[in-house]
RODRENDO-281576 format. One record per residue (C-alpha): x, z, y negated; residue in one letter. Coordinates in steps of 0.2 Angstrom, whole numbers, padded with zeros to 4 digits, always signed. Layout:
! residues N
XZYa
...
END
This chain:
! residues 566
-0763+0205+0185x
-0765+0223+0191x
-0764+0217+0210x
-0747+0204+0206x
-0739+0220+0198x
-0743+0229+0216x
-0736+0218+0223x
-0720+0215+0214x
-0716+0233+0213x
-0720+0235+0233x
-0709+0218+0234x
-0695+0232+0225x
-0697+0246+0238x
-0692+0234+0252x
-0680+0225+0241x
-0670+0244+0239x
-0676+0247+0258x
-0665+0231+0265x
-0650+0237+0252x
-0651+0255+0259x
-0647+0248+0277x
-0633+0237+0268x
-0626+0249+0260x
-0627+0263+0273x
-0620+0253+0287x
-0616+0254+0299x
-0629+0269+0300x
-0644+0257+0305x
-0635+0253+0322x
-0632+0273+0324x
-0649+0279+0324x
-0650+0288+0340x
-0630+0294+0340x
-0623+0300+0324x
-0627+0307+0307x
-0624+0299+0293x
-0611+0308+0283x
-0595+0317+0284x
-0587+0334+0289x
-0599+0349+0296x
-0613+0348+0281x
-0625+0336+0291x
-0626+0349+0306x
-0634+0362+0291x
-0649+0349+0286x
-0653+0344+0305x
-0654+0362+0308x
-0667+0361+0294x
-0675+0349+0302x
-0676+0357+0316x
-0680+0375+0312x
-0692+0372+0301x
-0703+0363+0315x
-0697+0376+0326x
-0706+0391+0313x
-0722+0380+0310x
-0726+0380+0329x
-0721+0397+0330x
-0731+0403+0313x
-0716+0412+0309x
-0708+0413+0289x
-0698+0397+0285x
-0687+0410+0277x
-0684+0423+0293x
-0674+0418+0307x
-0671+0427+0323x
-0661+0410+0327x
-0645+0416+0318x
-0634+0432+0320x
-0642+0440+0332x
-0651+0453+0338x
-0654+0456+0321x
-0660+0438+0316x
-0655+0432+0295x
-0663+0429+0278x
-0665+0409+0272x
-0669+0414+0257x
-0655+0407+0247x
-0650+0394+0261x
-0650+0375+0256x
-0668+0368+0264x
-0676+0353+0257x
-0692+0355+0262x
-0699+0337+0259x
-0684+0327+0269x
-0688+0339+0282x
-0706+0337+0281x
-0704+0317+0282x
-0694+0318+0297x
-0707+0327+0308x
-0718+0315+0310x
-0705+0302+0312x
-0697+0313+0327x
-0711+0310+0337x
-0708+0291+0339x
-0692+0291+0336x
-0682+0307+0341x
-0675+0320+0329x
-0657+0312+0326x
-0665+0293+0321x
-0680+0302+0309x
-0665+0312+0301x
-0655+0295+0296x
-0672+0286+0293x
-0675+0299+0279x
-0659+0299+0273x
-0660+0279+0270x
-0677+0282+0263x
-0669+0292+0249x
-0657+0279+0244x
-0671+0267+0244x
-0684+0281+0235x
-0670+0285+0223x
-0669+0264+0217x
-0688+0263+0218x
-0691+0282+0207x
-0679+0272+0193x
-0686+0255+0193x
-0703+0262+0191x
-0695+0272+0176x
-0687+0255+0169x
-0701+0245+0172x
-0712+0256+0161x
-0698+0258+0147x
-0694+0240+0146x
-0707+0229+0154x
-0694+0217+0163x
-0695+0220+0184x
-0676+0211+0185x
-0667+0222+0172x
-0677+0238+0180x
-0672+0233+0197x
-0654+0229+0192x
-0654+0247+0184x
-0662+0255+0201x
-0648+0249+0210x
-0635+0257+0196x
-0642+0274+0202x
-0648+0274+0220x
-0630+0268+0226x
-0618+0274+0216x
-0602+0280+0224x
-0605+0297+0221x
-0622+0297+0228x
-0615+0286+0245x
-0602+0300+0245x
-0616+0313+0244x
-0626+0309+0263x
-0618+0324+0270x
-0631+0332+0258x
-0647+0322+0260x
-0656+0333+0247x
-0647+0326+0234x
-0649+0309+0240x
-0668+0310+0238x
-0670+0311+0220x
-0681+0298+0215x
-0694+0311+0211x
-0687+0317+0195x
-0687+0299+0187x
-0706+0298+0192x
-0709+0316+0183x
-0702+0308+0167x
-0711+0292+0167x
-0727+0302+0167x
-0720+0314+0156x
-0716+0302+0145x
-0735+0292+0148x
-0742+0311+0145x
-0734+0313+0128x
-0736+0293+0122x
-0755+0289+0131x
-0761+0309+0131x
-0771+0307+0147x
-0771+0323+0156x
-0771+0314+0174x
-0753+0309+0168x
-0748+0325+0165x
-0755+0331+0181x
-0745+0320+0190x
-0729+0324+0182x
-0731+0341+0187x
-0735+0334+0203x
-0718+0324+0203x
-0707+0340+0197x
-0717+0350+0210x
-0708+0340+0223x
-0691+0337+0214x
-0688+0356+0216x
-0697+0356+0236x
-0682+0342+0239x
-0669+0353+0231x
-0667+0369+0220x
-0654+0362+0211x
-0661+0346+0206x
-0674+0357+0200x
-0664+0365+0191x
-0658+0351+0184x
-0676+0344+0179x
-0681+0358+0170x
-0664+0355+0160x
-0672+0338+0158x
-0686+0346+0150x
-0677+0357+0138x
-0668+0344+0132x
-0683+0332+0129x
-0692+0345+0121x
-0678+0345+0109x
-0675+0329+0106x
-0694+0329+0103x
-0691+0343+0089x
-0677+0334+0083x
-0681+0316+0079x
-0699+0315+0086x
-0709+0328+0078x
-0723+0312+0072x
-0726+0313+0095x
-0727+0332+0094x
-0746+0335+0090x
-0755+0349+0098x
-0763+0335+0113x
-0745+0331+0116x
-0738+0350+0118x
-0755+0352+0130x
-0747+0338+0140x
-0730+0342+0143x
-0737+0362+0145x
-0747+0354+0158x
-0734+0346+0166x
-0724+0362+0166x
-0736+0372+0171x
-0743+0361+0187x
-0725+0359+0195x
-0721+0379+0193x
-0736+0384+0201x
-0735+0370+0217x
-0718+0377+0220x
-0721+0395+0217x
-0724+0398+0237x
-0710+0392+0240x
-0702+0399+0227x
-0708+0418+0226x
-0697+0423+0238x
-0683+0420+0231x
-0688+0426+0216x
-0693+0441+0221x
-0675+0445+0229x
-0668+0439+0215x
-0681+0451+0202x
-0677+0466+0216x
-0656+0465+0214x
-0656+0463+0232x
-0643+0445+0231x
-0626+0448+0233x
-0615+0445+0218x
-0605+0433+0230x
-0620+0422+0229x
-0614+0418+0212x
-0596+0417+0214x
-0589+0400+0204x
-0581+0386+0209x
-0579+0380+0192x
-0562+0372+0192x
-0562+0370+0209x
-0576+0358+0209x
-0576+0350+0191x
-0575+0332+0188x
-0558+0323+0184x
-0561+0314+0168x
-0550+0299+0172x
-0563+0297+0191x
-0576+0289+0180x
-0565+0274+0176x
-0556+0274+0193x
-0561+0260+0204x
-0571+0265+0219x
-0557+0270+0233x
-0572+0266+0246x
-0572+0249+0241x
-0570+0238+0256x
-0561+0225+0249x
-0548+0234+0234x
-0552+0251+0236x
-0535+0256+0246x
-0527+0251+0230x
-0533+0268+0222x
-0530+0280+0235x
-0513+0286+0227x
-0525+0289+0209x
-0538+0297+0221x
-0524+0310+0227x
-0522+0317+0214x
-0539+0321+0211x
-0548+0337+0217x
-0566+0337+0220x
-0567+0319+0216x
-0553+0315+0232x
-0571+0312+0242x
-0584+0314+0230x
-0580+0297+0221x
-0587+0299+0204x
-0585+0280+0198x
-0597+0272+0185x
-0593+0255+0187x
-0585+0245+0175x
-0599+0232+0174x
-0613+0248+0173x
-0602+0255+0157x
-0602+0238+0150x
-0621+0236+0152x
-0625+0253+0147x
-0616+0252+0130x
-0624+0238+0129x
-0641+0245+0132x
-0637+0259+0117x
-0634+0244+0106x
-0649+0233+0112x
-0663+0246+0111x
-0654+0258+0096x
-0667+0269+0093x
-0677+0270+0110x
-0661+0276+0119x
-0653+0291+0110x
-0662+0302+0120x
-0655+0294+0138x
-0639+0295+0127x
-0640+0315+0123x
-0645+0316+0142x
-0630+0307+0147x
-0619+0315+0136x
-0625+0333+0142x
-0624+0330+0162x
-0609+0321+0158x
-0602+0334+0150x
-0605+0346+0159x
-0600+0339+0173x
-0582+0340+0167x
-0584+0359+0170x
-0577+0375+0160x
-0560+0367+0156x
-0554+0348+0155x
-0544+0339+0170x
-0537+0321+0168x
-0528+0314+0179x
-0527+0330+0192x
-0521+0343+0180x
-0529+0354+0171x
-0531+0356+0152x
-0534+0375+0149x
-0532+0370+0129x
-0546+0360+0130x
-0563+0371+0131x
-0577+0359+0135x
-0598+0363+0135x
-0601+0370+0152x
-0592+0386+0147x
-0605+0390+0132x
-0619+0390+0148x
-0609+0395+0163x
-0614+0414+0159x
-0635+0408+0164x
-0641+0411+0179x
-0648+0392+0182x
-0628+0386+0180x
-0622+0401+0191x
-0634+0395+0203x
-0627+0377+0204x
-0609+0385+0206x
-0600+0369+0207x
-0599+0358+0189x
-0597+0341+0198x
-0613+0340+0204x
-0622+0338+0186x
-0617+0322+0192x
-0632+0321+0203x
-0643+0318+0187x
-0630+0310+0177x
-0634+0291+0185x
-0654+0293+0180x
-0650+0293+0159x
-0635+0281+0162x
-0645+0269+0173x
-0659+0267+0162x
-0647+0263+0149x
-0641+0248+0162x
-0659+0243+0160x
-0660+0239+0143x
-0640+0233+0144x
-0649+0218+0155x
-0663+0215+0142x
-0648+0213+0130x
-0641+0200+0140x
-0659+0192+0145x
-0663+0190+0126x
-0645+0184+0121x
-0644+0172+0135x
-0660+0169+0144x
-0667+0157+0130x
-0653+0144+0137x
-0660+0145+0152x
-0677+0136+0160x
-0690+0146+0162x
-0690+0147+0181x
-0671+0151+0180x
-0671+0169+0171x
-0669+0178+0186x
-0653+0173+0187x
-0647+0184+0173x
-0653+0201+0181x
-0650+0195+0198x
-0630+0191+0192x
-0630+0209+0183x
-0638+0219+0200x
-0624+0210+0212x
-0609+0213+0198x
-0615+0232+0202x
-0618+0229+0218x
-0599+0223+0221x
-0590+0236+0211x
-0601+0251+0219x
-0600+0246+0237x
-0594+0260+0250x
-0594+0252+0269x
-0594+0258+0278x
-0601+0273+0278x
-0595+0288+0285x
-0604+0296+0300x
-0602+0308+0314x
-0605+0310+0332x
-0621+0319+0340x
-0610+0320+0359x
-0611+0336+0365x
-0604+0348+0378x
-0615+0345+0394x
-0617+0363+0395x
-0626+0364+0381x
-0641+0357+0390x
-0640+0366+0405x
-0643+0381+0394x
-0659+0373+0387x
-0665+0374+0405x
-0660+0391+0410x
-0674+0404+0411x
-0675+0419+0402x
-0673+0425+0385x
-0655+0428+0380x
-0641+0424+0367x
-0624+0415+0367x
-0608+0418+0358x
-0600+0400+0350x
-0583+0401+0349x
-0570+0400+0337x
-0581+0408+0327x
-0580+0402+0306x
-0589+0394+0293x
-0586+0377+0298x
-0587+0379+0318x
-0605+0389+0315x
-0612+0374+0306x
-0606+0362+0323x
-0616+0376+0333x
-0631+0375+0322x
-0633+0356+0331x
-0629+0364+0348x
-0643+0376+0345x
-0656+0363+0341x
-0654+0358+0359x
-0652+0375+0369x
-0664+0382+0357x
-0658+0401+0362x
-0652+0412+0347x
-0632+0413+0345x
-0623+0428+0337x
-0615+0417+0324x
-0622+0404+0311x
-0622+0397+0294x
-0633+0400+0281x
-0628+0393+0262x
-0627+0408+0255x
-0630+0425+0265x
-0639+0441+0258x
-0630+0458+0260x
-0630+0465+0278x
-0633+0447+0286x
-0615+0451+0296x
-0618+0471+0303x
-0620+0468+0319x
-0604+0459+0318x
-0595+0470+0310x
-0602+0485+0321x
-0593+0478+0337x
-0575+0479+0337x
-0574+0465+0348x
-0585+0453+0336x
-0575+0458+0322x
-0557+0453+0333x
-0567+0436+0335x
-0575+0433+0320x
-0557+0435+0312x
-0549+0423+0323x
-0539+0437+0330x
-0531+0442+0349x
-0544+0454+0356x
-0533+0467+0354x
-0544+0480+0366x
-0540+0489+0382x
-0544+0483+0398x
-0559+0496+0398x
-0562+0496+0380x
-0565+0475+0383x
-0576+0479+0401x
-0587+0491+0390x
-0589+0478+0374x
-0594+0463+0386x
-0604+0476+0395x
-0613+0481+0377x
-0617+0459+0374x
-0624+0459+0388x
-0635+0475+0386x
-0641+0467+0370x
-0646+0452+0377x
-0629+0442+0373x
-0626+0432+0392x
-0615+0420+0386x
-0597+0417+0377x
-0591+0400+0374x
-0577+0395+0371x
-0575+0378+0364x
-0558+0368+0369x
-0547+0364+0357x
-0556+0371+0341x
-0544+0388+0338x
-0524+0389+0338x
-0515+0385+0355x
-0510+0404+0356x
-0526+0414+0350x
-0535+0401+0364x
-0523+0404+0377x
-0525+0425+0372x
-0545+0425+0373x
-0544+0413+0388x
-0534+0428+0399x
-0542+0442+0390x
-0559+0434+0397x
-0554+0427+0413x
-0561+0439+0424x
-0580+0434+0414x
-0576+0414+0419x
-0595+0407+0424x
-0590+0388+0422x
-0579+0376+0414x
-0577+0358+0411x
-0567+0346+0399x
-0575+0353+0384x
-0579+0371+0386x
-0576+0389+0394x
-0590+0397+0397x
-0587+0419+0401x
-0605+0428+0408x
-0608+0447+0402x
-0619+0448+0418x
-0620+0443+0433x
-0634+0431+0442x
-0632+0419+0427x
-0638+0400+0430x
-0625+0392+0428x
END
C-alpha cells in the first residue's frame, strides 16, 4: 500500500511538472534566451546565481563583494539572495548553461510549490484528487505567475511541508517529525527571509490557536515538539543568518532599510474578486478595473471565483477542522490590505485595518510592502479548496460509479485551472552588446563604468557582469548599508553621472577625473545607446569624445588609458 502511495504522490510531482511548463509558456521554448519574468528584477536573482558560484570557487563571503561599486567592493547583507534556488541551479548549469538552469528552477518552484500543498491536503484529508485540485489553487495562482520576476517567492513549497510535519509533531509526537519540520522551516527562510518571516508568523499563530481552542493537544510532548521544530530550523539558518543579525544587533543598518511602502504597495480590496486581466481568453475585458488599481496593476491578486466557492465550502464541509486555515487566511488576508483600506483605487484613510496595530515590529518593517502577505495567503486558502472538493465528492460522488469519482476533482482542478491561467507568460531577453564579451576576453584586472547609471539600468549590468565578470563601479543591491556609495560620491564626476546630470567640468578638471578612473583601475566607460535622454546622451557623448575606444549599434565605449584591447 506504502509503494502505491509512492507512486501516486510521485505521479503528482510530474502531474504539477507538466502544468508548470503549461502554465509558464512559452518559457519552455526559451530556455537558453530569456528569463522568465518581467521588468529588471530577473537580472538581480541570475546575479545570485551567478555570484554565489563565483564566491564558492573563490572561498570568498557570500555576503562581501568586490564585484559591485568598486574599488571599494559592497556588503550583501541585507540583499535579496535565495540561497536554495541558486544552489539548485549550479548543478544544473553544468549541463545545461546558467540561463536554462535559472528558468528550470524557477518551473520547479511552481511545480514544488503544487506538490508542498498536496502533500499538506493529502495528509489533512486523505483524498489525492481534492489535494491535487487544492495544489493547483496555490502553485498557479495569478499573483504567484505574476510573481517570476521574484523566483524566491515562487518556491515556497517548503513552508506547507514545515506544517505537515508540525502538525504530524503535535498529533503523532514522534521527534523525527519534529526534526524534519525544522528541517523544512530551515529551508523556507534559506529560500527567502521573508517567507521566513512569514512562517514564523505561522507558528505564532498556531501556537495560538493551540492555546485557544486546542489546549486538550497542548501536553508537555507536544510543546517538546513544536520547541523542537523551532529550535532545529533557527539553528540550520543561524550561518546564514548571523550576519545579518549581527548588523542589525550593532545599529550599523540604515534607517532607509526600513522605509515603508505601506500604501504604496497594499492590496486593492476589490483585486480579489476582479477576473484575472492575464487571462487569455477574457482577461482584456478588465484592464480598464486593473487601471485603476496600484500595486495590483501587475501583481494580479485574483482568487478565483471557483477557488472562493470551494473554499467556503471547505469551512462548511470540515467546520471544526478548518478554523485554524480560517484565522490564517484571515490574518494574511488582512494584512495584506495594508495600514489603511483601498477599494476600487482609492484610499479609505477612515478605515484603520490590522496591519497598522504590527507595522511598528521589526519583522513587518522588514517585509516593507503589505501586498506581499499575499505570498502565504494561498497556502490557508487552498487547503480550504481541499476540503471544498471533499464536500462536493461526498455530496455528489455517491451518484457516480466507482471508477468515475475522479471526475469530480478532476472538473474542480480544471474550473481553477481556467479562471487562474496567465499565458503567456511574460519574459525577457538575455541579447547583449557584443562588446560585453570582448571584455570577458581582455587581459588584465580592471573595472568598467555602465552607463546611465540608476537603480533600474544597474540591475541590466548585473547580467552584463555575469558575462565580463570584471567589477563595475555601479550595481544593485536590495537594500544598501551606509557608505555603500562613497567612492561615488567622492568623485565629482561620478556624482554628475550617477545623478543623470551634464558633466558639468572643465576641460582640465574632466582630463584629471578620467585620469583619476583610470589610476584606480576604472578602464572603461560605457555608454549604452538609447537608455538616458536624447540631450544628456548627446552632452556626455561630446564631453567624452576625445576617450572614444569603440562603438557599434548598441554601445560607446570611452578608454581612461591608452593600449586598451579593444
Amino acid at each position: 500500500m506504502g509503494n502505491r502511495a509512492g507512486w501516486r504522490d510521485g505521479a503528482a510531482f510530474l502531474g504539477f511538472a507538466v502544468l508548470a511548463l503549461v502554465f509558464t509558456y512559452p518559457l519552455v521554448l526559451q530556455l537558453g534566451t530569456h528569463l522568465g519574468g518581467a521588468g529588471d528584477d530577473p537580472w538581480i536573482f541570475y546575479w545570485n546565481n551567478w555570484w554565489t558560484r563565483q564566491a564558492l570557487k573563490e572561498g570568498a563571503s557570500l555576503y562581501w563583494t568586490p564585484y559591485l561599486y568598486y574599488p571599494q567592493g559592497a556588503s550583501l547583507v541585507y540583499h535579496s539572495f535565495s540561497w536554495t534556488n541558486s544552489l539548485l541551479a549550479l548543478p544544473i548549469e553544468r549541463f545545461v548553461g546558467s540561463i536554462a538552469a535559472y528558468n528550470l528552477v524557477l518551473i520547479f518552484g511552481y511545480a514544488f510549490s503544487g506538490w508542498g500543498t498536496y502533500m499538506l491536503v493529502v495528509y489533512l484529508t486523505g483524498r489525492r484528487g481534492a489535494a491535487f485540485a487544492a495544489g493547483l489553487a496555490l502553485a498557479f495562482s495569478p499573483y504567484r505567475i505574476t510573481q517570476a520576476s521574484h523566483p524566491m517567492f515562487v518556491t515556497i513549497g517548503w513552508l506547507p511541508l514545515f506544517l505537515l510535519f508540525l502538525i504530524r509533531a503535535v498529533r503523532e509526537r514522534r521527534f523525527v517529525h519534529a526534526f524534519v519540520a525544522g528541517l523544512f522551516l530551515a529551508l523556507t527562510g534559506l529560500t527567502a527571509w521573508h517567507l521566513f518571516i512569514f512562517a514564523w508568523m505561522t507558528l505564532g499563530i498556531c501556537i495560538a490557536y493551540l492555546l485557544l481552542w486546542e489546549r486538550a493537544c497542548l501536553t508537555a510532548r507536544s510543546w517538546g515538539m513544536i520547541a523542537l521544530a523551532a529550535t532545529v530550523g533557527l539553528a540550520l539558518v543561524m550561518p546564514a543568518l548571523y550576519p545579518l543579525l549581527e548588523v542589525e544587533l550593532g545599529g550599523q543598518a540604515d534607517e532607509e532599510i526600513y522605509v515603508p511602502q505601506d500604501e504604496r504597495t497594499q492590496t486593492d480590496l476589490l483585486a480579489y474578486v476582479v477576473p484575472n486581466r492575464l487571462q487569455p481568453v477574457y482577461g482584456d475585458l478588465f484592464t480598464p478595473v486593473y487601471n485603476r488599481f496600484q500595486k495590483n496593476r501587475n501583481y494580479v491578486a485574483f482568487l478565483g471565483f471557483s477557488v472562493i466557492a470551494l473554499a467556503l465550502l471547505g469551512v462548511w464541509q470540515a467546520r471544526r477542522r478548518a478554523w485554524f486555515w480560517v484565522l490564517l487566511a484571515a490574518f494574511f488576508g488582512l494584512m495584506a490590505l495594508g495600514p489603511v483600506l483601498r477599494f476600487n483605487g482609492q484610499l479609505y484613510p477612515g478605515v484603520p485595518m490590522p496591519y497598522r496595530l504590527l507595522s511598528w515590529t521589526p519583522f513587518v518593517k522588514l517585509l516593507k510592502q503589505p501586498d506581499r502577505f499575499n505570498l502565504v495567503l494561498g497556502l490557508p486558502i487552498a487547503v480550504l479548496v481541499g476540503y471544498g472538493v471533499c464536500a462536493v465528492q461526498d455530496r455528489w460522488g455517491a451518484r457516480l460509479r466507482q471508477g468515475w469519482r475522479w471526475v469530480i476533482p478532476t472538473a474542480c482542478a480544471m474550473l481553477i485551472a481556467w479562471e487562474t491561467v496567465s499565458v503567456p507568460m511574460w519574459t525577457i531577453s538575455t541579447d547583449h552588446p557584443p562588446v560585453v564579451d570582448r571584455l570577458r576576453s581582455e587581459e588584465g584586472e580592471f573595472a568598467v563604468l555602465d552607463l546611465p547609471m540608476g537603480r533600474a539600468a544597474d540591475k541590466r549590468y548585473l547580467y552584463y557582469q555575469t558575462i565580463h565578470e570584471k567589477p563595475i563601479v555601479g550595481g544593485h543591491i536590495s537594500r544598501p548599508l551606509p557608505g555603500t556609495f562613497d567612492t561615488i560620491d567622492a568623485s565629482p564626476l561620478l556624482r554628475l553621472l550617477s545623478d543623470g546630470l551634464p558633466v558639468d567640468l572643465e576641460a582640465e578638471a574632466l582630463a584629471q577625473e578620467m585620469a583619476n578612473l583610470g589610476a584606480t583601475g576604472i578602464r572603461y566607460i560605457i555608454l549604452h545607446k538609447g537608455r538616458a535622454p536624447a540631450d544628456l546622451e548627446a552632452d556626455w557623448r561630446e564631453r567624452f569624445g576625445p576617450w572614444q575606444a569603440y562603438q557599434d549599434d548598441w554601445v560607446v565605449v570611452y578608454a581612461t588609458t591608452e593600449g586598451t584591447g579593444l
